[in-house]
PDB file of the backbone (N, CA, C, O) and the ligand in Angstrom, with CONECT records:
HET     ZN  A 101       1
ATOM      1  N   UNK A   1       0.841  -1.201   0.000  1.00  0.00           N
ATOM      2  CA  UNK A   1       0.000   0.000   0.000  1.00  0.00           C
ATOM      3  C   UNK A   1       0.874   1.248   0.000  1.00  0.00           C
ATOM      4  O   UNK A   1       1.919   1.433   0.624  1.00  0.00           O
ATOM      5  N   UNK A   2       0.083   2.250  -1.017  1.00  0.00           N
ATOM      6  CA  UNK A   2       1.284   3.886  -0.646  1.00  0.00           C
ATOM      7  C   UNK A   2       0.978   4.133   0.466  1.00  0.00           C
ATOM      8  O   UNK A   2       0.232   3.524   1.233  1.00  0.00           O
ATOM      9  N   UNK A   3       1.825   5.479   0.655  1.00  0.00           N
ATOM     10  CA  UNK A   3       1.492   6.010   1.871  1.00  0.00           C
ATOM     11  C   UNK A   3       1.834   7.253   1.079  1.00  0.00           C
ATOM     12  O   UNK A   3       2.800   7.773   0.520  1.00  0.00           O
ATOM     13  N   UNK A   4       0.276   7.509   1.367  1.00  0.00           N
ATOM     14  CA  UNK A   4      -0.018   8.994   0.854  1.00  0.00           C
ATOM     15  C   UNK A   4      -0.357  10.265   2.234  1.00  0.00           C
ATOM     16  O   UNK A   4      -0.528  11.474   2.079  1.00  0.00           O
ATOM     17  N   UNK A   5      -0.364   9.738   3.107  1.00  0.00           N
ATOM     18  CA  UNK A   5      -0.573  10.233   4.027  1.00  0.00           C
ATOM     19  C   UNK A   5       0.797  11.902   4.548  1.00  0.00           C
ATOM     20  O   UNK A   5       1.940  11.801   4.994  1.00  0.00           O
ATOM     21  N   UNK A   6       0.111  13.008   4.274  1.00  0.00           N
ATOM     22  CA  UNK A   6       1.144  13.976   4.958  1.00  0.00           C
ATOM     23  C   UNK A   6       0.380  14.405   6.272  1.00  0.00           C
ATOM     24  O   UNK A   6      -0.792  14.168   6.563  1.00  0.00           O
ATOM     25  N   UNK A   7       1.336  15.097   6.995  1.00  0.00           N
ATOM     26  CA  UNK A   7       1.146  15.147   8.163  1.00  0.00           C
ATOM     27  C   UNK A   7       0.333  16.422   8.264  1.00  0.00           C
ATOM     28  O   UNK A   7       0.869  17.343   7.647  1.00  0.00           O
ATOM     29  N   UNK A   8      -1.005  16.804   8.968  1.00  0.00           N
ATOM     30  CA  UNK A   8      -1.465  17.737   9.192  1.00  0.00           C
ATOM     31  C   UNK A   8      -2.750  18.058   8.379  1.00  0.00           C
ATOM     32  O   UNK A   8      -2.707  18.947   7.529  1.00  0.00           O
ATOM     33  N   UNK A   9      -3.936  17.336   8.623  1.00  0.00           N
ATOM     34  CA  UNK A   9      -5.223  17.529   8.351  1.00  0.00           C
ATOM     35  C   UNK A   9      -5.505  16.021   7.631  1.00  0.00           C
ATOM     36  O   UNK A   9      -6.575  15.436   7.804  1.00  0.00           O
ATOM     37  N   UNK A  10      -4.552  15.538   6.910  1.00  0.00           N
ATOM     38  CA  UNK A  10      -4.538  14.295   5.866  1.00  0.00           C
ATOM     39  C   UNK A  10      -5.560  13.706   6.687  1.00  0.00           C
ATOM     40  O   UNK A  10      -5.658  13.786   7.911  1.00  0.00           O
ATOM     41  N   UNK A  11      -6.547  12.919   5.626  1.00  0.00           N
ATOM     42  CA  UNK A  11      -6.812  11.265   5.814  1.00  0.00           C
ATOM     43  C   UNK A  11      -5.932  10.321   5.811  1.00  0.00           C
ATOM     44  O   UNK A  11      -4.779  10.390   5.387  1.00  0.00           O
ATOM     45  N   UNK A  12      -6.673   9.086   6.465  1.00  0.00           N
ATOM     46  CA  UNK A  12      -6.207   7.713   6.024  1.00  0.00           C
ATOM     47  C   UNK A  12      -6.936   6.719   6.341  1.00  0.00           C
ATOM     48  O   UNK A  12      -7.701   7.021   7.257  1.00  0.00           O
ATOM     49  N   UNK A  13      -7.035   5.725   6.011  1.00  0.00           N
ATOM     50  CA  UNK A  13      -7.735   4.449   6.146  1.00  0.00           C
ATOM     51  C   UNK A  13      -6.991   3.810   7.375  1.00  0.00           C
ATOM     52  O   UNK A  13      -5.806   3.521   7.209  1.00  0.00           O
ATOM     53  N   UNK A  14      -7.384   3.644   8.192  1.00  0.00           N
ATOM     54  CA  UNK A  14      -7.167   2.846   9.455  1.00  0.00           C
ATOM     55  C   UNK A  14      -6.979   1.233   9.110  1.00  0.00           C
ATOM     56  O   UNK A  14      -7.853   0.493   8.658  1.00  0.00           O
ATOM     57  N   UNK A  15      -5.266   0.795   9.522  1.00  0.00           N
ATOM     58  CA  UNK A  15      -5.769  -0.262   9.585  1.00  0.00           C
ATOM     59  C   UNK A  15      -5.970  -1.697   9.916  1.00  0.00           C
ATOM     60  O   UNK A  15      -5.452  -2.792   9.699  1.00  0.00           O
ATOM     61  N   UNK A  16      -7.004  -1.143  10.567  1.00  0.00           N
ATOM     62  CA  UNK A  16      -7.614  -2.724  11.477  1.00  0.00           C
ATOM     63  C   UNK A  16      -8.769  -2.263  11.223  1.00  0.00           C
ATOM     64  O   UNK A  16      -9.257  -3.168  10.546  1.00  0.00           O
ATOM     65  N   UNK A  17     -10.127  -0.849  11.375  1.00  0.00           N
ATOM     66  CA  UNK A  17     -11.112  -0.968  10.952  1.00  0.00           C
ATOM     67  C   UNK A  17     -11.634  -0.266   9.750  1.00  0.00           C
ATOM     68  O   UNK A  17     -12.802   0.024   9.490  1.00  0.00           O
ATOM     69  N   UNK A  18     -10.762  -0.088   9.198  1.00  0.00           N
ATOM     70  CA  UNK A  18     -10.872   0.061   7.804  1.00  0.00           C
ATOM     71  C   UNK A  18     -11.697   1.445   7.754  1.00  0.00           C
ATOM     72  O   UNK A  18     -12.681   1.542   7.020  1.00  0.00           O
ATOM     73  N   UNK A  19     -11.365   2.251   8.366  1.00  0.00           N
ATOM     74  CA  UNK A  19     -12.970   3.761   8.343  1.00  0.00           C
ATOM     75  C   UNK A  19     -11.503   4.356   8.165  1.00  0.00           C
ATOM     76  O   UNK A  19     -10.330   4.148   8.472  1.00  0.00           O
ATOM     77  N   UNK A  20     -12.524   5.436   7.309  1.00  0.00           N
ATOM     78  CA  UNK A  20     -11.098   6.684   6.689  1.00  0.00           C
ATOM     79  C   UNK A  20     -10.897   7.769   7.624  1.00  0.00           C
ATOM     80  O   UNK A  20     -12.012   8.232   7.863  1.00  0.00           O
ATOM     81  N   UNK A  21     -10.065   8.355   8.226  1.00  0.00           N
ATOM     82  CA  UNK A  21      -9.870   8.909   9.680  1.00  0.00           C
ATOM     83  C   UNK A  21      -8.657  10.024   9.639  1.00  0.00           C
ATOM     84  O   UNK A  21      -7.898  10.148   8.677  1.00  0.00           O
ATOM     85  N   UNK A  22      -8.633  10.350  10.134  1.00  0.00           N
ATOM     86  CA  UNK A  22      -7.436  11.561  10.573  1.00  0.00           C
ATOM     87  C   UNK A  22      -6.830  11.427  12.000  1.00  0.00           C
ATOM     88  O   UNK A  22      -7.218  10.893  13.039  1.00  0.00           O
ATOM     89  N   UNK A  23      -5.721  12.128  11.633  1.00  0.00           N
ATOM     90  CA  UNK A  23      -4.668  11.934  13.157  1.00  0.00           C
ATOM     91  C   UNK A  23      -5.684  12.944  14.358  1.00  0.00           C
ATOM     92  O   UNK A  23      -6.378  13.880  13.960  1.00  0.00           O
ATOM     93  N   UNK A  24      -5.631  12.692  15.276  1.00  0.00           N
ATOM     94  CA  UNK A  24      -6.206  13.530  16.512  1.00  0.00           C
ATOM     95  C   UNK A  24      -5.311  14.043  17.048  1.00  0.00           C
ATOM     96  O   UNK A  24      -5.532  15.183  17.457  1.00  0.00           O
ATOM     97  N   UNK A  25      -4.126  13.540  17.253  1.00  0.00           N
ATOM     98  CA  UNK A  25      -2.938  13.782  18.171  1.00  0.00           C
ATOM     99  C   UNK A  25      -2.710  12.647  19.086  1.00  0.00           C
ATOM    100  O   UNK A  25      -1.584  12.374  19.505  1.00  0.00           O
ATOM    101  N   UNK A  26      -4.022  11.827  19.473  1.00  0.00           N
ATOM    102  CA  UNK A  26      -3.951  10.868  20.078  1.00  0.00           C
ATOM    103  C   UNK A  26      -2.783   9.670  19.972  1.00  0.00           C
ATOM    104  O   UNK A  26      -2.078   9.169  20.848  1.00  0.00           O
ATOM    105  N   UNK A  27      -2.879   9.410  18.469  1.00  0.00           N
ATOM    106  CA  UNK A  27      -2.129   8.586  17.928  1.00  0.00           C
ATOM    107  C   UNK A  27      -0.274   9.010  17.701  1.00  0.00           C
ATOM    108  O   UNK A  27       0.025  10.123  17.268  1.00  0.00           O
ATOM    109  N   UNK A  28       0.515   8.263  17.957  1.00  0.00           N
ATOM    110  CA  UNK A  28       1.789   8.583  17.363  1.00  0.00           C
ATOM    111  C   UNK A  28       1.648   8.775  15.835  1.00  0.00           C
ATOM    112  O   UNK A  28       0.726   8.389  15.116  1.00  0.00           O
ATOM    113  N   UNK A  29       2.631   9.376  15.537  1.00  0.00           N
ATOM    114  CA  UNK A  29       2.506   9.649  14.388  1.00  0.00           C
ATOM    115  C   UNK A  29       3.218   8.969  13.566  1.00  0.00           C
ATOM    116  O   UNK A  29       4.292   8.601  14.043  1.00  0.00           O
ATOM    117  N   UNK A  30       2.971   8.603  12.281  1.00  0.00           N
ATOM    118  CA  UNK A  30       3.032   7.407  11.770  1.00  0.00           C
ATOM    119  C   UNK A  30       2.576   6.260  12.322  1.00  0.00           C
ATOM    120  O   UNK A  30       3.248   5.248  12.518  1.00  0.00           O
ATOM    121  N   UNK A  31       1.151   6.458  12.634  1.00  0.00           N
ATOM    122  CA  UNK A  31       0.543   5.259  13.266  1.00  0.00           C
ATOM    123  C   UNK A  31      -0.380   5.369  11.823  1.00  0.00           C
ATOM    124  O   UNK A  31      -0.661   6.349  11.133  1.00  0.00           O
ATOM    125  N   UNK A  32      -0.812   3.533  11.646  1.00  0.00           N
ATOM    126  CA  UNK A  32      -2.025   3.689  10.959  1.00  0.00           C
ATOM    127  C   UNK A  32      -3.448   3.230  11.459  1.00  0.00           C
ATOM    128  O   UNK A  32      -4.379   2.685  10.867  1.00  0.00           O
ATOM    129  N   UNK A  33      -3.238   3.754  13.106  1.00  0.00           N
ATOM    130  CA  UNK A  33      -4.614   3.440  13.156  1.00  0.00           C
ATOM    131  C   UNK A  33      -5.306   4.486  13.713  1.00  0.00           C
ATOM    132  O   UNK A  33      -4.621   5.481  13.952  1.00  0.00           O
ATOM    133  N   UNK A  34      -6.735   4.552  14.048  1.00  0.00           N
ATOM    134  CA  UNK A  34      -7.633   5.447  14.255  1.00  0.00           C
ATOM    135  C   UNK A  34      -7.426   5.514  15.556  1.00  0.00           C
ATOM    136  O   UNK A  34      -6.969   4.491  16.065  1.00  0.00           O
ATOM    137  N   UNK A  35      -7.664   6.576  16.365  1.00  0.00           N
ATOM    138  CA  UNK A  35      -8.157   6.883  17.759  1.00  0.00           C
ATOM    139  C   UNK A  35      -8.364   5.910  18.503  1.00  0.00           C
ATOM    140  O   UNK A  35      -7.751   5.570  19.515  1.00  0.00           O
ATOM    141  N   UNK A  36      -9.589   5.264  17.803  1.00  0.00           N
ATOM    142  CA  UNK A  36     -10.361   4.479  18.822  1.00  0.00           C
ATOM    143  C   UNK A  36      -9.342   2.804  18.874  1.00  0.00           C
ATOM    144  O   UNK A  36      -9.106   2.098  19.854  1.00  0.00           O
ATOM    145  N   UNK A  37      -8.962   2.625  17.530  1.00  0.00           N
ATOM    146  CA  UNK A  37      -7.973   1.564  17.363  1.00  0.00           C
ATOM    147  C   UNK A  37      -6.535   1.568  18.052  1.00  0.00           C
ATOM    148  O   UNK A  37      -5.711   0.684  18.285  1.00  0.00           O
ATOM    149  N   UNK A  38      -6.578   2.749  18.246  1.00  0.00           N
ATOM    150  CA  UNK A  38      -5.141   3.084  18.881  1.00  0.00           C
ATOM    151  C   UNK A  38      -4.898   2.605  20.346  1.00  0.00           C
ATOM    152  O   UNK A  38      -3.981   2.040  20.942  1.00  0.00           O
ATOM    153  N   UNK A  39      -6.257   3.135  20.686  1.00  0.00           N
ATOM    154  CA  UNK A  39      -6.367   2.871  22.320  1.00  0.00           C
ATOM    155  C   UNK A  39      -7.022   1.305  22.498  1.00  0.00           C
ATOM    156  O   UNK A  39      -6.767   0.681  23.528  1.00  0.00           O
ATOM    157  N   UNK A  40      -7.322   1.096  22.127  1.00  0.00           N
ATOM    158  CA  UNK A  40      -7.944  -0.809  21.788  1.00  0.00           C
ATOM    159  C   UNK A  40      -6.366  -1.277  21.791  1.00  0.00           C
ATOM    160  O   UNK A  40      -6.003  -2.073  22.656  1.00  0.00           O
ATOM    161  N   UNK A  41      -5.597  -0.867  20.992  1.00  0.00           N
ATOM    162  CA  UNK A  41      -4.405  -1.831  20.503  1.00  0.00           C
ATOM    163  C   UNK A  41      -3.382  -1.629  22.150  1.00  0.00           C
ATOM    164  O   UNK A  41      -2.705  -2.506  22.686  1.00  0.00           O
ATOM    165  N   UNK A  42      -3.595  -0.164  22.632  1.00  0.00           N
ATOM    166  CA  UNK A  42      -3.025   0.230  23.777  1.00  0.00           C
ATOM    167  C   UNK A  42      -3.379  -0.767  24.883  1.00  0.00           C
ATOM    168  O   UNK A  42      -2.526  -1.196  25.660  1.00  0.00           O
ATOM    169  N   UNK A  43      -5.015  -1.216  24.937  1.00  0.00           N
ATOM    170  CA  UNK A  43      -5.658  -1.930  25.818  1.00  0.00           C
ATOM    171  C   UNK A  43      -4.877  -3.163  25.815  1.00  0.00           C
ATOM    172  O   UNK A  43      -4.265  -3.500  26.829  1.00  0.00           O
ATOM    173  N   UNK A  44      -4.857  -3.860  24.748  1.00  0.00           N
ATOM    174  CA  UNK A  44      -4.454  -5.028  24.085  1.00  0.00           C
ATOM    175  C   UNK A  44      -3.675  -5.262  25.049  1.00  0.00           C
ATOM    176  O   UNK A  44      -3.927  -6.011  25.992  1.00  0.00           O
ATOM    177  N   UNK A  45      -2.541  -4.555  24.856  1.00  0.00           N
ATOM    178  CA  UNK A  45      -0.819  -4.239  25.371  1.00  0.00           C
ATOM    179  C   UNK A  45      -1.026  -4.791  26.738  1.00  0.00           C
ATOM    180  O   UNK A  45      -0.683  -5.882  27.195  1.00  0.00           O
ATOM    181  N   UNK A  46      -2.144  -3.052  27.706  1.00  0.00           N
ATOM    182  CA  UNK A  46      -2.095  -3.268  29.179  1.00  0.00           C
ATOM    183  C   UNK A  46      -2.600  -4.672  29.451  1.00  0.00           C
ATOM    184  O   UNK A  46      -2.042  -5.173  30.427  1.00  0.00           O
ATOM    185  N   UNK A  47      -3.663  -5.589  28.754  1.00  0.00           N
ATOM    186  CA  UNK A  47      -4.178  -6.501  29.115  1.00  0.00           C
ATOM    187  C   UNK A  47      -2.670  -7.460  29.090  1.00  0.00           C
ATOM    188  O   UNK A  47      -2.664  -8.274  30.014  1.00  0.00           O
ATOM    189  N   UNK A  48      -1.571  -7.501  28.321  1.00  0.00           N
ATOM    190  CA  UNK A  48      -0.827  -8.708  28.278  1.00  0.00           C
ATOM    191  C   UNK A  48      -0.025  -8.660  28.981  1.00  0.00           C
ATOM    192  O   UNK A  48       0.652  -9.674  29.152  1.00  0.00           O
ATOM    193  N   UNK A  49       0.371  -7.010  29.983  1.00  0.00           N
ATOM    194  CA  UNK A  49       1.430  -6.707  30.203  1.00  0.00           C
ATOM    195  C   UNK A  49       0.474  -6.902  32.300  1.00  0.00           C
ATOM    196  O   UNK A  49       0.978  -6.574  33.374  1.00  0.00           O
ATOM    197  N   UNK A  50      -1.134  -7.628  31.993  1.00  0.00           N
ATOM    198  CA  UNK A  50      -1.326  -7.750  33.484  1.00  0.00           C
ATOM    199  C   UNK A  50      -1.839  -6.841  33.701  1.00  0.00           C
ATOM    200  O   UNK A  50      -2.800  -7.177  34.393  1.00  0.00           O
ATOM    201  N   UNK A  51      -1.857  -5.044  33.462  1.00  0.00           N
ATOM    202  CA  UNK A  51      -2.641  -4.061  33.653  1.00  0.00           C
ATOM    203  C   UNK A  51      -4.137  -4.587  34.246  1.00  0.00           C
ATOM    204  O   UNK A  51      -4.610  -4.616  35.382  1.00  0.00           O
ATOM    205  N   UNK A  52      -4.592  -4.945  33.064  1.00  0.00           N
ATOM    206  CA  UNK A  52      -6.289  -4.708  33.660  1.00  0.00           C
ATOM    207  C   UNK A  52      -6.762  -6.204  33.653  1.00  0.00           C
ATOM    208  O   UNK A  52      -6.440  -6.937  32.717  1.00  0.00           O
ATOM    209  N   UNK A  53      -7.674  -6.743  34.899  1.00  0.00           N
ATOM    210  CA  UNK A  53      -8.115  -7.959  34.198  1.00  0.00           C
ATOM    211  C   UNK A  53      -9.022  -7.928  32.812  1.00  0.00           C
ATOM    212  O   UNK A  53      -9.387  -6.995  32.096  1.00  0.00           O
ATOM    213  N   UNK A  54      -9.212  -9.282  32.754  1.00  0.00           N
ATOM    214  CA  UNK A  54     -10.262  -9.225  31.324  1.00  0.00           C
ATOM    215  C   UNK A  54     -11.507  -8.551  31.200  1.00  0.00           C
ATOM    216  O   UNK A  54     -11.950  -7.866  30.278  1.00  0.00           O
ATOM    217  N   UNK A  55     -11.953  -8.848  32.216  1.00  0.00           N
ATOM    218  CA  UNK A  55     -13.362  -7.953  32.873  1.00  0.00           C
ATOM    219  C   UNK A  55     -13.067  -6.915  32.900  1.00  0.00           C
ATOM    220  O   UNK A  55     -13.507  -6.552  31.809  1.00  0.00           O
ATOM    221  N   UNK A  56     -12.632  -6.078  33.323  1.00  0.00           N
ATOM    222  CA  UNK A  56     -12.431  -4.727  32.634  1.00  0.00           C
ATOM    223  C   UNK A  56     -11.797  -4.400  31.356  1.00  0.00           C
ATOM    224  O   UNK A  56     -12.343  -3.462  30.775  1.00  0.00           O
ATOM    225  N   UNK A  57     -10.872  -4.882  30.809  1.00  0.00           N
ATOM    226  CA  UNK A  57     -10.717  -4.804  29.714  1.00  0.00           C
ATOM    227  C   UNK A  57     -11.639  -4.386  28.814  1.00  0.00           C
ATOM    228  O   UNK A  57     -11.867  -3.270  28.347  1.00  0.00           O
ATOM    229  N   UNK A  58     -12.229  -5.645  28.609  1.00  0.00           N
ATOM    230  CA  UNK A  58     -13.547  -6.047  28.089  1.00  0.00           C
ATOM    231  C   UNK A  58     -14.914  -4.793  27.894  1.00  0.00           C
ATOM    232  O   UNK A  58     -15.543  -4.564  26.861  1.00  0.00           O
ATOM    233  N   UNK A  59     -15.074  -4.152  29.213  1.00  0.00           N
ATOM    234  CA  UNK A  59     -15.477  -3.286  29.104  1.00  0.00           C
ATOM    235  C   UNK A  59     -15.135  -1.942  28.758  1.00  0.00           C
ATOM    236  O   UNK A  59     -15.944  -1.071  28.439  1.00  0.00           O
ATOM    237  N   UNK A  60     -13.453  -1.774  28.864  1.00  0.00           N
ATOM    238  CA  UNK A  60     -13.582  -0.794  28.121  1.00  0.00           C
ATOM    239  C   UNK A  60     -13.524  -0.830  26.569  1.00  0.00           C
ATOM    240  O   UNK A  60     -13.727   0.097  25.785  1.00  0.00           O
ATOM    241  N   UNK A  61     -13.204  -2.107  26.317  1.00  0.00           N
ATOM    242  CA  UNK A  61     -12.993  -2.426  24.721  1.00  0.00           C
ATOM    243  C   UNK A  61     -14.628  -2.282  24.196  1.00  0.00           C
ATOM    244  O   UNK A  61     -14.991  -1.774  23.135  1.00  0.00           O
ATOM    245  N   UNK A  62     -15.290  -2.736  25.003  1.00  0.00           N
ATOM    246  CA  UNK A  62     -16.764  -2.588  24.057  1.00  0.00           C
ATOM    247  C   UNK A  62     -16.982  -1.173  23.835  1.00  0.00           C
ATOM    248  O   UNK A  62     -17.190  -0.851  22.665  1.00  0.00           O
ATOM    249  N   UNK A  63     -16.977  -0.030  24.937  1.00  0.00           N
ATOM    250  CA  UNK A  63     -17.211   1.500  24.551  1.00  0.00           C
ATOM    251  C   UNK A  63     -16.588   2.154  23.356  1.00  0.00           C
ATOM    252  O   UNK A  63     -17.130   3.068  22.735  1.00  0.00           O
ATOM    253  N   UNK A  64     -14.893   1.406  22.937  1.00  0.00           N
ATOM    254  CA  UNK A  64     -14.487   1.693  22.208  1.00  0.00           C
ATOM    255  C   UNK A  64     -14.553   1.200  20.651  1.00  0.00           C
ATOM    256  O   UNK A  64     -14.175   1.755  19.619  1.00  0.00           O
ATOM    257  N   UNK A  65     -15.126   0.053  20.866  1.00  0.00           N
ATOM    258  CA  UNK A  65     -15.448  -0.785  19.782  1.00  0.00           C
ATOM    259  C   UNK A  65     -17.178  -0.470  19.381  1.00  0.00           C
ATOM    260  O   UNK A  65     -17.587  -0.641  18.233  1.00  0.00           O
ATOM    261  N   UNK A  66     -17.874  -0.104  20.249  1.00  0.00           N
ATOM    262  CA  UNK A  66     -19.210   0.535  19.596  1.00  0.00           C
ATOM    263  C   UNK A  66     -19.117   1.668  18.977  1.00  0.00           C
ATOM    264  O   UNK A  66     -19.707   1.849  17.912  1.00  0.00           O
ATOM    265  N   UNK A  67     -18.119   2.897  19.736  1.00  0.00           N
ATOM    266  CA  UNK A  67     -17.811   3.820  18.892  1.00  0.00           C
ATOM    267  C   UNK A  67     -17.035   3.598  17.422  1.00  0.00           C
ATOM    268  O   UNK A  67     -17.471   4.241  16.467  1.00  0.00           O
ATOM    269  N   UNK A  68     -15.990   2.777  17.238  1.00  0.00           N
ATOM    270  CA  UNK A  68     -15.857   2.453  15.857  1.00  0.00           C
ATOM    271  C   UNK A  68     -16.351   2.155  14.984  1.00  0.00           C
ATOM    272  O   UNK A  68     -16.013   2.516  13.856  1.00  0.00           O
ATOM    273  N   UNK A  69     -17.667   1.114  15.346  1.00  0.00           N
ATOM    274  CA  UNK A  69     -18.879   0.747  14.642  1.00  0.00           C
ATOM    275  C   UNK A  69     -19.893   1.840  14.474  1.00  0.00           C
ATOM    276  O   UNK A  69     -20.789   1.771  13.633  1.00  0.00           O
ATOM    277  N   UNK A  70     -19.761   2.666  15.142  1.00  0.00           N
ATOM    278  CA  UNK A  70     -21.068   3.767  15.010  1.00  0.00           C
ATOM    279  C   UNK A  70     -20.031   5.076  13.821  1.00  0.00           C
ATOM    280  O   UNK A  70     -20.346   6.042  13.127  1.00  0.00           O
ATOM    281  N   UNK A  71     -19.225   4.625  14.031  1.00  0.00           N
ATOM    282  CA  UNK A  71     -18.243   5.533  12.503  1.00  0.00           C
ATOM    283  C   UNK A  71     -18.115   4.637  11.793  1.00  0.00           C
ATOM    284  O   UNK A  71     -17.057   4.589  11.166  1.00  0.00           O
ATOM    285  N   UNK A  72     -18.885   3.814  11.639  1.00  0.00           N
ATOM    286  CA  UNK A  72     -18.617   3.059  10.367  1.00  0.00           C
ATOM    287  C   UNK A  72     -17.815   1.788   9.501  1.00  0.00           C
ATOM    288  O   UNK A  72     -17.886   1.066   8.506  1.00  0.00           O
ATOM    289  N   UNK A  73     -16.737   2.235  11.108  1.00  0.00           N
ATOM    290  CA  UNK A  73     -15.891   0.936  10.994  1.00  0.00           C
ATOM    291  C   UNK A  73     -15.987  -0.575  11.231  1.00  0.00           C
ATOM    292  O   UNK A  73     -17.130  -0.939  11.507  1.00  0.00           O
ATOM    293  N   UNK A  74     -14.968  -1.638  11.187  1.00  0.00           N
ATOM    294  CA  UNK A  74     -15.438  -2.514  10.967  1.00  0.00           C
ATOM    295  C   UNK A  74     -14.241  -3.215  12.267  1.00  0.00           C
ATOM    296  O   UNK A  74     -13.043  -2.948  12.168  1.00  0.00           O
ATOM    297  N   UNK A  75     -14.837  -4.215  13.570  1.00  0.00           N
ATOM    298  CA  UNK A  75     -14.366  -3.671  14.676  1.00  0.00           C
ATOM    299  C   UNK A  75     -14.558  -5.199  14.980  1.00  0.00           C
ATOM    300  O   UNK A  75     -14.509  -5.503  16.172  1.00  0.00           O
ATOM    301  N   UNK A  76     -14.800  -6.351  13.934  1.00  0.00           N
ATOM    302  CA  UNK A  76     -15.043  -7.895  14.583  1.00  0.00           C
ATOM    303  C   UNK A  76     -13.572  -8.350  15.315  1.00  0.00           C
ATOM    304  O   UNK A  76     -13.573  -8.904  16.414  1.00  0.00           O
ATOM    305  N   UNK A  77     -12.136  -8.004  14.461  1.00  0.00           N
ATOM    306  CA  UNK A  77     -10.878  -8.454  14.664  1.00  0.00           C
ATOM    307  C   UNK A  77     -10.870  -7.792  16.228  1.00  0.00           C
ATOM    308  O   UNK A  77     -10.093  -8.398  16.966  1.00  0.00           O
ATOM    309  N   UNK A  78     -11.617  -6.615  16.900  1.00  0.00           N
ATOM    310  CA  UNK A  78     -11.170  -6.524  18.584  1.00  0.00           C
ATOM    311  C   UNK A  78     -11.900  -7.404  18.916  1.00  0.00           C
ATOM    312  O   UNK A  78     -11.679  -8.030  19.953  1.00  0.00           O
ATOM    313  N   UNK A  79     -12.825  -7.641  18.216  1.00  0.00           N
ATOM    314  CA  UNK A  79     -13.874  -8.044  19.462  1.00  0.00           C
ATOM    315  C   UNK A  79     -13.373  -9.541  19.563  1.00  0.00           C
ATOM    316  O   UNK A  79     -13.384 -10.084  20.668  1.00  0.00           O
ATOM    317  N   UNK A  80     -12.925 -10.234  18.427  1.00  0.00           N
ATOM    318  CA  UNK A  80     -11.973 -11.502  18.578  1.00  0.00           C
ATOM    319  C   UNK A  80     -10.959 -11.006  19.822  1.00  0.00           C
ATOM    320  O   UNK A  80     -10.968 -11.582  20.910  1.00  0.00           O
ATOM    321  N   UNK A  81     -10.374 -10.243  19.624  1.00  0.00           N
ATOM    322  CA  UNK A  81      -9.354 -10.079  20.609  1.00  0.00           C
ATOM    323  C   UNK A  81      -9.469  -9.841  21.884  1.00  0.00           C
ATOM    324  O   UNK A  81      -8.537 -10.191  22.608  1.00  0.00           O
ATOM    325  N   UNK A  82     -10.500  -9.265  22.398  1.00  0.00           N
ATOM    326  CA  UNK A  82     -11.019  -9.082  23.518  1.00  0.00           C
ATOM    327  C   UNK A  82     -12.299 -10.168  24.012  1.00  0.00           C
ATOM    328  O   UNK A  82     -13.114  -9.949  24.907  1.00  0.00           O
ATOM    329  N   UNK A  83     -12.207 -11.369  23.160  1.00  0.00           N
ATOM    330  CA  UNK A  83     -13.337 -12.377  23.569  1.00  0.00           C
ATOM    331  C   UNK A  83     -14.853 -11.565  23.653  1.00  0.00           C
ATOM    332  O   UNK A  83     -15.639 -11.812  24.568  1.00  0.00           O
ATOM    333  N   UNK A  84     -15.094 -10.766  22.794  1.00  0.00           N
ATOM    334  CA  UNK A  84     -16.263 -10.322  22.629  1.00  0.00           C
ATOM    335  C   UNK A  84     -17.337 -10.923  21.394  1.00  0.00           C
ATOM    336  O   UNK A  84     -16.937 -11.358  20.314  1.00  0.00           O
ATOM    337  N   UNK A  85     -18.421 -10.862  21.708  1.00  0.00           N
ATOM    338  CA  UNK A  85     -19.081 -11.739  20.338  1.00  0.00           C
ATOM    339  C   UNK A  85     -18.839 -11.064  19.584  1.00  0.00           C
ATOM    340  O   UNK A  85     -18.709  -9.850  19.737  1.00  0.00           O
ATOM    341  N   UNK A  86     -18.688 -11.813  18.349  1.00  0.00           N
ATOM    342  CA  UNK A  86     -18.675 -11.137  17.099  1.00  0.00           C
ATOM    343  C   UNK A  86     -20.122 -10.660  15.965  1.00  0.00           C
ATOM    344  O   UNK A  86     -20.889 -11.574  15.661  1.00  0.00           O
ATOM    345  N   UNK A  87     -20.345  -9.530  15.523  1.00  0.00           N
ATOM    346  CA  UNK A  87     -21.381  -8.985  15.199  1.00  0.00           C
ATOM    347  C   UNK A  87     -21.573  -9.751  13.661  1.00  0.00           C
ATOM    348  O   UNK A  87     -22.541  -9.479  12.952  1.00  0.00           O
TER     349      UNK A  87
HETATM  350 ZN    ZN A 101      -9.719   2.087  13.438  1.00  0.00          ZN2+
END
């Protein structure tokens, strides 16, 4: 894939949920994922690194994973990852 992406207002396709998105600041830069993917993938991390149990995890992964779905994105690969049903 190019990377057409310049820094400062640009789109890009996120990707893990595939919705076309812009940097917030949230994200490092040269990241290719969205906000909400960013912090899911962050979750991911704290969950392996012992941070949070699954049960919480879990819950915060769903707030973040409904919001991806309510933009449009496509959010089954967390919900695999976080043992959430898949839609
Ligand atoms: Zn995303």
């Amino acid at each position: 894939m190019g990377n057409t992406f310049t820094q400062g207002g640009a789109t890009y396709v996120c990707s893990q949920c595939r919705r076309r998105t812009r940097y917030t600041g949230a994200q490092s830069l040269g990241s290719t994922l969205c906000a909400q993917c960013w912090d899911l993938a962050g979750l991911e991390n704290e969950v392996s690194d012992g941070f949070y149990s699954s049960n919480e995890a879990r819950r915060r992964a769903e707030v973040l994973i409904a919001e991806v779905e309510l933009r449009g994105g496509s959010a089954n690969s967390w919900r695999t990852t976080f043992g959430l049903e898949v839609k």
